[in-house]
Backbone as a ProteinNet text record, in pm:
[ID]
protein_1_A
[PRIMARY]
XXXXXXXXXXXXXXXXXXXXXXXXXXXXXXXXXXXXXXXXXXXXXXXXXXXXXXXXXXXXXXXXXXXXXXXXXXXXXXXXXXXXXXXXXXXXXXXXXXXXXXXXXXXXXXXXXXXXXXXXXXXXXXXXXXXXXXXXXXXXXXXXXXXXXXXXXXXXXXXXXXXXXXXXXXXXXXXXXXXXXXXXXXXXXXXXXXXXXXXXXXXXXXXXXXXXXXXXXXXXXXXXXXXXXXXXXXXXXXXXXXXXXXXXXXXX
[TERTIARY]
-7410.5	-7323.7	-7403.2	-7390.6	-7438.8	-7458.9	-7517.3	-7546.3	-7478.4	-7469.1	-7420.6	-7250.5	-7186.4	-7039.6	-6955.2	-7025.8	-6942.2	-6847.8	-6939.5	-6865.2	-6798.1	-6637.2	-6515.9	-6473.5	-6417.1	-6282.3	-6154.2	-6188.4	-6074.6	-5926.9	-5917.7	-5714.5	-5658.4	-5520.2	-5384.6	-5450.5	-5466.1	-5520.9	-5411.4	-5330.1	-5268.3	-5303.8	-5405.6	-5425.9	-5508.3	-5506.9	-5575.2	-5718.7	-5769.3	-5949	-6017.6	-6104.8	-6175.6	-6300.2	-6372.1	-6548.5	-6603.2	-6680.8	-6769.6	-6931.5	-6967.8	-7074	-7159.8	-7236.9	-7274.5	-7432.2	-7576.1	-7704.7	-7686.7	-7627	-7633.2	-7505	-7577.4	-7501.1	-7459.7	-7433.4	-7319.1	-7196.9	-7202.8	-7118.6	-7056.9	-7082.3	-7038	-6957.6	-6997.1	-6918.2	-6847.2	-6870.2	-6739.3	-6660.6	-6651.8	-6534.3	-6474.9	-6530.4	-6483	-6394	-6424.7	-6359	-6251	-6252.6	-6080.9	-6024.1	-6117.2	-5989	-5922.3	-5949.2	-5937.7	-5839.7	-5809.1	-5704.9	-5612.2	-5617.9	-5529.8	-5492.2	-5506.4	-5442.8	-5514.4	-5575.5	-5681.6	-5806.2	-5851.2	-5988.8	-6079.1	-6198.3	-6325.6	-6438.4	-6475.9	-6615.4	-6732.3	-6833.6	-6987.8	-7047.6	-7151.3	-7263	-7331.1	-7447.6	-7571.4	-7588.6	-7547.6	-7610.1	-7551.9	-7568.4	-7490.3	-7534.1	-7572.8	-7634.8	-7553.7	-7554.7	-7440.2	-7295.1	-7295.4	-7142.3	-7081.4	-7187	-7160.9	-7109.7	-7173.4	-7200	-7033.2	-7034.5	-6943	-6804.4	-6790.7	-6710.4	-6634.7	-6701.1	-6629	-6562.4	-6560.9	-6506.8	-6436.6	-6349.5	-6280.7	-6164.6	-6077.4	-5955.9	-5965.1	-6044.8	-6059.9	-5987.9	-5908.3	-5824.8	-5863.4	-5989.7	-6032.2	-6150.3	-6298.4	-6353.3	-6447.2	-6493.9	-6538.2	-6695.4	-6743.6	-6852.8	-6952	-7052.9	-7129.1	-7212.1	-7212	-7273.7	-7432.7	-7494.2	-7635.8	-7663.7	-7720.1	-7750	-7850.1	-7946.5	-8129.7	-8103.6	-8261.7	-8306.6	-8245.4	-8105.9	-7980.7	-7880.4	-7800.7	-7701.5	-7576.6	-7442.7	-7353.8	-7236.2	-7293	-7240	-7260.6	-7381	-7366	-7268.3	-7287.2	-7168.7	-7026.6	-6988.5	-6841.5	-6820.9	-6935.9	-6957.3	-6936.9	-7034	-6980.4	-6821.7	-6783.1	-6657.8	-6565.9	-6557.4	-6500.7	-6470.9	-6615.9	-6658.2	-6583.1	-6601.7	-6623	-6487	-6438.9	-6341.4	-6213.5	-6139.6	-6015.1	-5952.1	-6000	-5940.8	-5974.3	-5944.9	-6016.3	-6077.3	-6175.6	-6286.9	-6238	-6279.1	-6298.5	-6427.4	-6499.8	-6676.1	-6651	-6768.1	-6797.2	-6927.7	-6948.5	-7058.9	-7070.8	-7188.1	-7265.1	-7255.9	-7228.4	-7294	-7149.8	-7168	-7048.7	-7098.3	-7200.4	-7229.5	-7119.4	-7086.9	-7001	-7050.9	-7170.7	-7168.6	-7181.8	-7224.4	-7179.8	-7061.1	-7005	-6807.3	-6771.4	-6794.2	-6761.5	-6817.3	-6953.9	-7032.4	-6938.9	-6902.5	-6844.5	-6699.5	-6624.6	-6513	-6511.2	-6629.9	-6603.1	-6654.3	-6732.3	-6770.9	-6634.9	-6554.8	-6420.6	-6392.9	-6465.8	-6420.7	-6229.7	-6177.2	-6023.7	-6043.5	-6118.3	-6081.1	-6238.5	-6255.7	-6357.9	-6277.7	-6362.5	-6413.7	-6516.2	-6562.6	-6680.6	-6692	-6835.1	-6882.5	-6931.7	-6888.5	-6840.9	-6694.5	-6612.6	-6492.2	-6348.4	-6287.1	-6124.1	-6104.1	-6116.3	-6056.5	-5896.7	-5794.7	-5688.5	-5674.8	-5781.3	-5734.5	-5816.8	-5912.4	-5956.5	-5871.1	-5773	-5688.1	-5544.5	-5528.6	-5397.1	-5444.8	-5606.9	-5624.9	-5677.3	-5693.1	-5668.8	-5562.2	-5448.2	-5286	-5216.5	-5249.1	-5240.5	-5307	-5440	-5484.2	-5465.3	-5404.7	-5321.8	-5188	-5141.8	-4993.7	-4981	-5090.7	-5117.3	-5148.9	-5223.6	-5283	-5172.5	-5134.4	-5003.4	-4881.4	-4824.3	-4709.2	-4716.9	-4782	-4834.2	-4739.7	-4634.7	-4478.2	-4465.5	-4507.2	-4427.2	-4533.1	-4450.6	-4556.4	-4456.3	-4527.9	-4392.5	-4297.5	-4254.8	-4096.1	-4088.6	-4187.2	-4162.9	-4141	-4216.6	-4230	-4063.4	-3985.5	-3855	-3786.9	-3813	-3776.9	-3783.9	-3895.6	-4079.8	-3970.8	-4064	-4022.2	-4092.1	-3975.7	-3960	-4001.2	-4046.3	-4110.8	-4248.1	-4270.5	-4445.6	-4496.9	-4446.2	-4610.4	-4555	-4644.2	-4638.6	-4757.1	-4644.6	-4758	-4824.9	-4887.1	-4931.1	-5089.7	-5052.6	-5185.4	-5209.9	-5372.8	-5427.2	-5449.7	-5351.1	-5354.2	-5225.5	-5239.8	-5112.8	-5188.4	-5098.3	-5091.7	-5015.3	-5036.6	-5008.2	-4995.3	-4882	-4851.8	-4866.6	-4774.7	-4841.5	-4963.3	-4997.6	-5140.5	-5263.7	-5238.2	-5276.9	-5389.1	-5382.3	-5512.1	-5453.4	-5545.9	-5559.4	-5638.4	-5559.4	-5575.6	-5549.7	-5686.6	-5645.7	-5532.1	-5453.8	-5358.3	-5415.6	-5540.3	-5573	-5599.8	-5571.6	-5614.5	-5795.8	-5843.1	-5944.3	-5922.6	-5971.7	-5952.7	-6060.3	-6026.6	-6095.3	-6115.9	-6241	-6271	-6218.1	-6153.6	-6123.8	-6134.7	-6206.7	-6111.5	-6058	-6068.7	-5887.7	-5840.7	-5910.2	-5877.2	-5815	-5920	-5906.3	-5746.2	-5730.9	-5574.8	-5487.8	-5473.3	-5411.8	-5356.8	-5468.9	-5449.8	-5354	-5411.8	-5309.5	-5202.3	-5198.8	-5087.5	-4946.4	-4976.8	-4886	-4874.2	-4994.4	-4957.9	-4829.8	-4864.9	-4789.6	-4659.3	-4649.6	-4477.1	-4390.7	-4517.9	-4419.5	-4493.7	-4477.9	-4535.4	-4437.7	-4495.8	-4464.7	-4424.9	-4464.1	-4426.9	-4561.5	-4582.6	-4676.7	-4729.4	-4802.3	-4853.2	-4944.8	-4957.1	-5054.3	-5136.3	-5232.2	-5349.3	-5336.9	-5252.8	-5215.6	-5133	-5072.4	-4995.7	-5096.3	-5188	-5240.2	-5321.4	-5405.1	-5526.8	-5397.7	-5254.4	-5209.1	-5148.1	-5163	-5153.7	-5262.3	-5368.3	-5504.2	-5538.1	-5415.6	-5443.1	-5599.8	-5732.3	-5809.8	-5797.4	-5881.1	-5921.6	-6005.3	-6038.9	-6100.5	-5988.1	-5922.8	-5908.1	-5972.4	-6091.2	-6184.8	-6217.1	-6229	-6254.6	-6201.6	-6030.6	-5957.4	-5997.6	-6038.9	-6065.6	-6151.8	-6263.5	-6386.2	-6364.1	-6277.4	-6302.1	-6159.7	-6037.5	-5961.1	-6049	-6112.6	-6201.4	-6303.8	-6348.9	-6440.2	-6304.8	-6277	-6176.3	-6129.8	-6040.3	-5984.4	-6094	-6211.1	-6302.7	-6335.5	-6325.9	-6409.9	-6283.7	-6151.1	-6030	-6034.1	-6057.3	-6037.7	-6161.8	-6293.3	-6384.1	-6353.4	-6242.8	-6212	-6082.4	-5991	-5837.3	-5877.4	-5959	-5925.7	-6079.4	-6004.7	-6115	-6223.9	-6167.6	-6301.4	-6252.4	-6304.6	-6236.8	-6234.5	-6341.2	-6368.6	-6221.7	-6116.5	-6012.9	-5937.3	-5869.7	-5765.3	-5638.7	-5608.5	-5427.6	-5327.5	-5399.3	-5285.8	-5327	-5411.8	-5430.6	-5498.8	-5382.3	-5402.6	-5400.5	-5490.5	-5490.7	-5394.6	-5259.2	-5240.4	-5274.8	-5335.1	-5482.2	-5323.1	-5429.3	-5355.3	-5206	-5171.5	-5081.3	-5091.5	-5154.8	-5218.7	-5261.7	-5164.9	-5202.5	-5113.1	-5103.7	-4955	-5035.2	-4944.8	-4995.5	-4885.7	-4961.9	-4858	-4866.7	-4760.8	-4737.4	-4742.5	-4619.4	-4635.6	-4710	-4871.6	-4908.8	-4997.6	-4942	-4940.3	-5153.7
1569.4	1662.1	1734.8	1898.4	1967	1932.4	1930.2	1871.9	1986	2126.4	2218.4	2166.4	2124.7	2118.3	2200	2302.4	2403.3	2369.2	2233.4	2153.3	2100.2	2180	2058.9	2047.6	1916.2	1900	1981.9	1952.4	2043.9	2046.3	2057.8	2047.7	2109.9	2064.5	2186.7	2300.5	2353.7	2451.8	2400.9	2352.5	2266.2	2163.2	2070.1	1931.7	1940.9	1868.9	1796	1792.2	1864.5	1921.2	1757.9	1747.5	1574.3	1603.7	1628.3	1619.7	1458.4	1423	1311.9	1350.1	1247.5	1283.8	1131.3	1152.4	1032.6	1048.6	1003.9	1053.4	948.9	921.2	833.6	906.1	1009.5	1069.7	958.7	859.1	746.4	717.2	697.7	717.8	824.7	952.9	1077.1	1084.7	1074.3	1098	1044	866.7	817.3	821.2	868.7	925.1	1036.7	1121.4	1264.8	1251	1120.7	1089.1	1044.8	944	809.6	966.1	1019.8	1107.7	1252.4	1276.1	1364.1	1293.9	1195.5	1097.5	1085.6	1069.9	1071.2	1180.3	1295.9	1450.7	1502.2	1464.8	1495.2	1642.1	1742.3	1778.3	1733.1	1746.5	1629.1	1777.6	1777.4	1840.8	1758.5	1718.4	1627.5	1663.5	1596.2	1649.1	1522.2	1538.8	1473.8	1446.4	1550.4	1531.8	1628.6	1637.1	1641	1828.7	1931.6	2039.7	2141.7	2073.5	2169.5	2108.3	2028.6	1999.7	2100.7	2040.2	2164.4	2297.3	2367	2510.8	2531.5	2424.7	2439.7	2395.2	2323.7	2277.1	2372.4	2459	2572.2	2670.6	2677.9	2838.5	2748.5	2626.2	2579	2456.2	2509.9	2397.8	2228	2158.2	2029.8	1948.8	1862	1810.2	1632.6	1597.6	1494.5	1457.9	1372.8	1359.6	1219.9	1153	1043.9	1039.3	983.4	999.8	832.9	852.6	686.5	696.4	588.9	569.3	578.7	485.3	538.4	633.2	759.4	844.8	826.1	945.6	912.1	1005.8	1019.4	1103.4	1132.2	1068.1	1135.4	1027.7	1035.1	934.5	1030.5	939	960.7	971.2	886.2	892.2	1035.2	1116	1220	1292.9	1336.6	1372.6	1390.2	1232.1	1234.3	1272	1311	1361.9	1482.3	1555.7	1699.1	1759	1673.4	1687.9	1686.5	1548	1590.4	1644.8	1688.6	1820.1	1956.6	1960.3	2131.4	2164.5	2049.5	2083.8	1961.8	1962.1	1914.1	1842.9	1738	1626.1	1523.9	1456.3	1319.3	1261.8	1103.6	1128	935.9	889.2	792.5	736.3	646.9	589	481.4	523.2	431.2	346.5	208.2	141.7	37.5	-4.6	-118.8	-258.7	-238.4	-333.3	-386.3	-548.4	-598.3	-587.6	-526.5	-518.4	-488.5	-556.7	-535.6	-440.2	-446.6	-325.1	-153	-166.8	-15.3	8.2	-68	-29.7	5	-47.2	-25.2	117.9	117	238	374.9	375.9	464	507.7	352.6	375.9	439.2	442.5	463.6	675.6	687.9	799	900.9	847.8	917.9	893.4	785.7	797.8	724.9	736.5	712.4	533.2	582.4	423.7	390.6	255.1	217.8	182.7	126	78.3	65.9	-54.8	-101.4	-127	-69.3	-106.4	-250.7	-288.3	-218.6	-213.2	-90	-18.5	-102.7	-110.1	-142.9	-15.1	65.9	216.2	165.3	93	122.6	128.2	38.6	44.2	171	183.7	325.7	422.5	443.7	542.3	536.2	424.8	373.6	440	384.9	413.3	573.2	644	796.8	828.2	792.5	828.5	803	677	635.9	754.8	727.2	810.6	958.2	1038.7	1135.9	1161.1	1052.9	1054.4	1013.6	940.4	934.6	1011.5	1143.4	1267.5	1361.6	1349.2	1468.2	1483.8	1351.3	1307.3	1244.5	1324.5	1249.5	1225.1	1237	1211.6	1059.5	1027.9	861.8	743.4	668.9	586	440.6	329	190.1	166.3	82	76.1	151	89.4	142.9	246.5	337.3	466.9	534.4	508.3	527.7	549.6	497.7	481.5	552.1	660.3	664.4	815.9	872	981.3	1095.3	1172.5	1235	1370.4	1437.3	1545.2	1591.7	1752.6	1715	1716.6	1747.4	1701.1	1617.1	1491	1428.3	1410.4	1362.8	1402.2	1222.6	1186.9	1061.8	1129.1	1047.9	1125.6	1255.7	1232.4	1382	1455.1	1373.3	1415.6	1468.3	1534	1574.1	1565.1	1497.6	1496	1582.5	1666.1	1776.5	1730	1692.1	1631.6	1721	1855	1970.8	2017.3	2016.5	2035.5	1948.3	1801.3	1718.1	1702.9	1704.9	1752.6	1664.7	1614.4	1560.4	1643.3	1690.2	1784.8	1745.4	1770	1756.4	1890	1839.6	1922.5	2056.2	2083.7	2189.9	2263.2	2215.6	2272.6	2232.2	2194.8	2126.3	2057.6	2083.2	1970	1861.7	1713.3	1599	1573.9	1579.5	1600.9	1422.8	1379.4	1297.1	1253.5	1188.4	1159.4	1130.5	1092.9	1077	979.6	850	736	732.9	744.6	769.4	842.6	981	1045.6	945.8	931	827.6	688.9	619	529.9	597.5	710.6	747.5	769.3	836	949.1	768.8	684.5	595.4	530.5	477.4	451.1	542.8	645	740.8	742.2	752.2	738.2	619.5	480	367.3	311.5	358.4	342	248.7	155.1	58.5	-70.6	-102.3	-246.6	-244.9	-376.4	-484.2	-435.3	-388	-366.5	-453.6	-536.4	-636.1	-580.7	-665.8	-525.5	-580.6	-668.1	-622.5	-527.4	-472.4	-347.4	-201.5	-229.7	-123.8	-96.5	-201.5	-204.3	-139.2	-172.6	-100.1	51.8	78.5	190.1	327.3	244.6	292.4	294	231.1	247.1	192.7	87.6	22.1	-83.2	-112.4	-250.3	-354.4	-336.4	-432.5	-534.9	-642.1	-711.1	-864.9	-885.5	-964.7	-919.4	-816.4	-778.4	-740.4	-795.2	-673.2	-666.9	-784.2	-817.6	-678.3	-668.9	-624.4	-473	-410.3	-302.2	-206.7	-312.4	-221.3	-237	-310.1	-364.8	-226	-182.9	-69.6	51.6	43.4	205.9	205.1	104.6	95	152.2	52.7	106.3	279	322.8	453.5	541.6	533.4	612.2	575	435.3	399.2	547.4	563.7	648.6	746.2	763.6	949.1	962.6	859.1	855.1	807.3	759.7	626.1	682.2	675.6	721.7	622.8	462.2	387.4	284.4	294.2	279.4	103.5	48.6	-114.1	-156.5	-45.6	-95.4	-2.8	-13.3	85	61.5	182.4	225.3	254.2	304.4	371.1	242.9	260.2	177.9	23.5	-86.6	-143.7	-291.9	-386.3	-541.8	-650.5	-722.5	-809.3	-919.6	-980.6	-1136.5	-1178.3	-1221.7	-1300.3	-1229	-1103.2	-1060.3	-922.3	-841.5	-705.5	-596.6	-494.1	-368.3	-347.7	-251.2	-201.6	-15.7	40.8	185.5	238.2	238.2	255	419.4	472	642.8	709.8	633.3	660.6	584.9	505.5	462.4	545.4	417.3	491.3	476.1
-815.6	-888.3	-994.6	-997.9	-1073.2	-1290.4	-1295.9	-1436.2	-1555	-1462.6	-1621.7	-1629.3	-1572.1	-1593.9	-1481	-1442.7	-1351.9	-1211.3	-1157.2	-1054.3	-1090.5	-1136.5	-1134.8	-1003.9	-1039	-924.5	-900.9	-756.1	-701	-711.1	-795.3	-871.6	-897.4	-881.3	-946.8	-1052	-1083.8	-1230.9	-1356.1	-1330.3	-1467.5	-1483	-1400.4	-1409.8	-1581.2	-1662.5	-1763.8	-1728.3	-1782.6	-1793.6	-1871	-1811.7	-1895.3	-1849.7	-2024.7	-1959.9	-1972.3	-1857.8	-1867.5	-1893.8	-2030.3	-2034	-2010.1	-1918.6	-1856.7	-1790.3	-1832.2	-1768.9	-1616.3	-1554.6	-1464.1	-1376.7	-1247.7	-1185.2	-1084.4	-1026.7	-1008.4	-1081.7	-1225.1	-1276.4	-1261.3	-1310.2	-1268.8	-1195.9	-1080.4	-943.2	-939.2	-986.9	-972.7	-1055.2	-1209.1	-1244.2	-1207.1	-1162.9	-1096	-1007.1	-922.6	-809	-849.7	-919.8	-988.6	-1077.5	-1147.7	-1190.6	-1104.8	-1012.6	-918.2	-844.4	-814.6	-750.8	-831.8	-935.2	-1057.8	-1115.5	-1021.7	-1071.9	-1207.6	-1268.4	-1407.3	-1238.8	-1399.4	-1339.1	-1395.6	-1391.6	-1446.5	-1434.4	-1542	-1607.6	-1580.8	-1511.4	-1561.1	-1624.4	-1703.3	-1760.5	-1766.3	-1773.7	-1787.7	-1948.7	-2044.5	-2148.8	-2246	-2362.9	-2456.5	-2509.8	-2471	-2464.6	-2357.9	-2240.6	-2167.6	-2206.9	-2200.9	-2261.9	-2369.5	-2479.3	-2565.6	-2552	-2500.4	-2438.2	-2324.3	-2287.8	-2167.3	-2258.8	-2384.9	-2431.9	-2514.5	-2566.4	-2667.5	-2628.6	-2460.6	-2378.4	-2302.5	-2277	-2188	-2239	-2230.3	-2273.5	-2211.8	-2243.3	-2275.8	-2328.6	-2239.2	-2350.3	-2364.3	-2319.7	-2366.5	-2285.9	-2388.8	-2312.6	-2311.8	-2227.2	-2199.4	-2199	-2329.4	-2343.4	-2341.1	-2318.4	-2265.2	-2371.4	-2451.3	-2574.7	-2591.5	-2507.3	-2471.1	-2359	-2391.8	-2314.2	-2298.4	-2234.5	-2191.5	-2292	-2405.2	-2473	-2575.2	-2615.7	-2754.5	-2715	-2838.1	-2888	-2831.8	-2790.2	-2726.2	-2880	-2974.9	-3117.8	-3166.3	-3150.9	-3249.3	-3087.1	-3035.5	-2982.7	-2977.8	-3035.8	-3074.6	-3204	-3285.9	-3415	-3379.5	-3308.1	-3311.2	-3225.7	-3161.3	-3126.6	-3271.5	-3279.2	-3435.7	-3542	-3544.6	-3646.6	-3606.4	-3486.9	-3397	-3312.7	-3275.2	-3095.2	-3175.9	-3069.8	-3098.7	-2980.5	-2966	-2836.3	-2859	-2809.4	-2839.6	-2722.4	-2780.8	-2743	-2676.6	-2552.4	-2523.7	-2490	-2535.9	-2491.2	-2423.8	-2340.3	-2287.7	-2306.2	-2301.4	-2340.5	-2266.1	-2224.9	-2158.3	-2249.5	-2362.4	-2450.9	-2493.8	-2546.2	-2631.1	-2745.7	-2807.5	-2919.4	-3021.9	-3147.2	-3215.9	-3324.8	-3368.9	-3450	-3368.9	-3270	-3177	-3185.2	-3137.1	-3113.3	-3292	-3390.7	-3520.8	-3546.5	-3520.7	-3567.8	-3539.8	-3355	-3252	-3340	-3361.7	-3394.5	-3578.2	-3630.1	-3743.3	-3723.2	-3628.1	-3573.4	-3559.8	-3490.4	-3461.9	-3332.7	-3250.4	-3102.9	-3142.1	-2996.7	-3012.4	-2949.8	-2857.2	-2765.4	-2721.5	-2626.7	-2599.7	-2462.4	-2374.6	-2221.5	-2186.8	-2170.6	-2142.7	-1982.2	-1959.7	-1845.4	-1789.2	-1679.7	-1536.8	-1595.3	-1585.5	-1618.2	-1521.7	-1517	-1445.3	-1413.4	-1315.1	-1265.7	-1358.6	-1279	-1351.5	-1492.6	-1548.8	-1723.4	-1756.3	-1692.1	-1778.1	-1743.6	-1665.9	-1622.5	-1733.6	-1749.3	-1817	-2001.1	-2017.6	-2143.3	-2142.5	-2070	-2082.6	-2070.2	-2032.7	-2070.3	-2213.8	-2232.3	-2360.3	-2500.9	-2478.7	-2539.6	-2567.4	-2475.6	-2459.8	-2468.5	-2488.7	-2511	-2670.9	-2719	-2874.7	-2913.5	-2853.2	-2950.7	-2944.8	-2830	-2811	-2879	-2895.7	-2897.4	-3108.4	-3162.6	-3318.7	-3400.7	-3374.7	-3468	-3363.3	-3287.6	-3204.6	-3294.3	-3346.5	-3456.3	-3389.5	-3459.9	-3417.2	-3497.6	-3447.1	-3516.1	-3646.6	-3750.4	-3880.7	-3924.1	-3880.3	-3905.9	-3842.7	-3773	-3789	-3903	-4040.8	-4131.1	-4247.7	-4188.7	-4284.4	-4354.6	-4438.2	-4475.1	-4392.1	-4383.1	-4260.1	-4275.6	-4410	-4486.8	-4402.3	-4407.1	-4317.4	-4406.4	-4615.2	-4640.3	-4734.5	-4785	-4868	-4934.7	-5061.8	-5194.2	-5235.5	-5316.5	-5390.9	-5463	-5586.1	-5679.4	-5690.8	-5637.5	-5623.1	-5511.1	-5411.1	-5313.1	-5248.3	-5126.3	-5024.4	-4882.5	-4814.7	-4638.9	-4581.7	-4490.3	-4413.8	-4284.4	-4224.1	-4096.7	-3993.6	-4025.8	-3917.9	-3906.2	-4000.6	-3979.7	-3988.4	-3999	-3953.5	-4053.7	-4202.1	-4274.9	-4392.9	-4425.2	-4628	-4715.7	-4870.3	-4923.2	-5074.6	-5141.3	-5315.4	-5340.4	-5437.5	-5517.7	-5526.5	-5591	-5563.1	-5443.4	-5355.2	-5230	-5140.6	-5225.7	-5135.4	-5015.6	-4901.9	-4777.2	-4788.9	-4705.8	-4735.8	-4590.2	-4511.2	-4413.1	-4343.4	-4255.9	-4179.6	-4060.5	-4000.4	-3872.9	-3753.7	-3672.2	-3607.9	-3653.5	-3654.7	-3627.2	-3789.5	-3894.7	-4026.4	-4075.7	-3995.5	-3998.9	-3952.9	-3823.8	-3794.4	-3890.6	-3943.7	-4034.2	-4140.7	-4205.5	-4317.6	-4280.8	-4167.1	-4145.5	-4151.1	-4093.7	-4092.4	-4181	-4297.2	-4393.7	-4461.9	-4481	-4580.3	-4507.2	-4397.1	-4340.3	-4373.1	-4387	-4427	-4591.8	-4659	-4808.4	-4876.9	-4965	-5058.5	-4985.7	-4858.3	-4783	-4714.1	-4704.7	-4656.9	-4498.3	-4425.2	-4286.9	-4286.8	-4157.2	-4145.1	-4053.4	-3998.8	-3986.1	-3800.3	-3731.6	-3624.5	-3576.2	-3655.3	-3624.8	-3657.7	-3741.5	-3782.2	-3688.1	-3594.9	-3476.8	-3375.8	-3362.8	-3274.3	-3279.1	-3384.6	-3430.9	-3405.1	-3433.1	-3404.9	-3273.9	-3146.1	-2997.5	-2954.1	-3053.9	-3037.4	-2926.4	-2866	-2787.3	-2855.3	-2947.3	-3043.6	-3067.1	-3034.8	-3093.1	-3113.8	-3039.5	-3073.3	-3238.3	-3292.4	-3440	-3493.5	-3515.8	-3626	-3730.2	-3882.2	-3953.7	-3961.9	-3941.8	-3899.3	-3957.2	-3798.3	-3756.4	-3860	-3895.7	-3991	-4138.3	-4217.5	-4299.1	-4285.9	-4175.6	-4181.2	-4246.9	-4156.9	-4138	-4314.1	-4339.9	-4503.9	-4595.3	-4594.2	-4686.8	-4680.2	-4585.9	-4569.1	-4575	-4585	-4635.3	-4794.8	-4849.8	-4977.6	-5083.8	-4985.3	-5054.1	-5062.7	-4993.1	-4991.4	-5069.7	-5106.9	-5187.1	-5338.7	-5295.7	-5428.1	-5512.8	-5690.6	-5838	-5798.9	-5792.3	-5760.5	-5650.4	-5509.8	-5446.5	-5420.6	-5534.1	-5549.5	-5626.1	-5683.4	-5740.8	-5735.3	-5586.5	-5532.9	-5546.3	-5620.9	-5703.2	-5566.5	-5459	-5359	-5255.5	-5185.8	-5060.3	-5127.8	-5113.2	-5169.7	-5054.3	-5125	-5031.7	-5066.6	-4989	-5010.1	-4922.3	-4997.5	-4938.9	-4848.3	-4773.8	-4602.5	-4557.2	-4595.6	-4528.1	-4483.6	-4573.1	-4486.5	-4593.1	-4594.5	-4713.3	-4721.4	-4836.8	-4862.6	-4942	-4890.4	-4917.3	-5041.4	-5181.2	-5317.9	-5339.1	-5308.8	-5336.8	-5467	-5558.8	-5690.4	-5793.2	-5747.1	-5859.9	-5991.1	-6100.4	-6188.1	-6237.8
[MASK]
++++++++++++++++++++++++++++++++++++++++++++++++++++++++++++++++++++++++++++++++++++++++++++++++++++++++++++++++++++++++++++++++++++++++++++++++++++++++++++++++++++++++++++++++++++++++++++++++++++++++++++++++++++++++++++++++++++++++++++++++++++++++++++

């Protein structure tokens, strides 16, 4: 299979566009194939340069990237997705390494799947994953409850639900994200009660749960640097020992 992207699969023209970026044309093919069966079209690439190029002129609505590439990191990739494009990003990795999956997930990827893959779960977790980016008002139970405003205020800050953005009072934007939005965006819907951090890993639509501790412990700290005056003694996003966090709106 051609390496610039141009060989998609042959599908409906409404099917769901998915680039794979993968240096191991086996893989390739065989995602092209499971998702071509699965009504999705499939983009390849070899590497992170035509993707690019092919990524900015074509409605993409998510893409599956393999953590070690030949020659470049599959991480700065989901970096420049983040930065640049607007879908989200599923990796794939060889490794059980626990600080990769942290690194990835602190990067902005959405989900993980590790190789050798489950065709059905990687199929199930690209639905998922798409039905979480799409669908950004469906939160769990709690958020039923939540305040129902698109922007909300606390401190020096405001959350912008339609527009999916965190913003000082003055209008500065505070660069985020997904996983990071995500986290807030549900904090702030259910503010001043206790979330324990198994609801929060499901919130976050993660497969980590060999590491929740870990991997919400990453995510908290690195929202606490961007909310919080000092974020070693946080007024809004706050810890209660052995039961979870609690997100304080009006502290003083």
């Amino acid at each position: 299979m051609e390496e610039s992207g141009q060989e998609i699969t042959d599908v409906h023209s409404a099917a769901s566009l998915i680039a794979i970026i993968d240096d191991d044309p086996d893989v390739r093919d065989a995602l092209a194939m499971l998702l071509q069966e699965h009504g999705y079209a499939a983009a390849p690439f070899a590497g992170g340069r035509e993707f690019q190029a092919f990524a900015r002129k074509q409605d993409i609505r998510l893409a599956i990237v393999d953590l070690r590439l030949s020659g470049e990191s599959g991480l700065s990739i989901v970096h420049d997705i983040r930065a640049n494009l607007a879908f989200p990003v599923i990796m794939l990795t060889g490794t059980g390494d626990e600080v990769d999956r942290i690194v990835g997930l602190e990067t902005g990827a959405d989900d993980y799947v590790m190789k050798p893959y489950n065709p059905r779960e990687l199929i199930a977790r690209i639905r998922a994953v798409l039905r979480r980016y799409s669908q950004t008002h469906s939160e769990p139970a709690l958020s039923e409850q939540a305040d129902s405003e698109e922007v909300v205020r606390f401190g020096q800050f405001f959350v912008d639900m339609g527009q999916r953005c965190l913003c000082r009072n003055e209008g500065e934007e505070i660069p985020l994200t997904n996983s990071e939005f995500r986290l807030l965006e549900f904090f702030v819907k259910n503010p001043n009660r206790v979330i324990e951090r198994e609801l929060l890993l499901d919130v976050l639509g993660s497969d980590l749960s060999r590491y929740v501790d870990r991997t919400i412990d990453v995510l908290i700290l690195r929202l606490r640097r961007k909310i919080e005056p000092v974020p070693s003694k946080p007024v809004h996003l706050q810890t209660r020992r052995g039961l979870g966090y609690i997100f304080v709106t009006d502290a003083q």
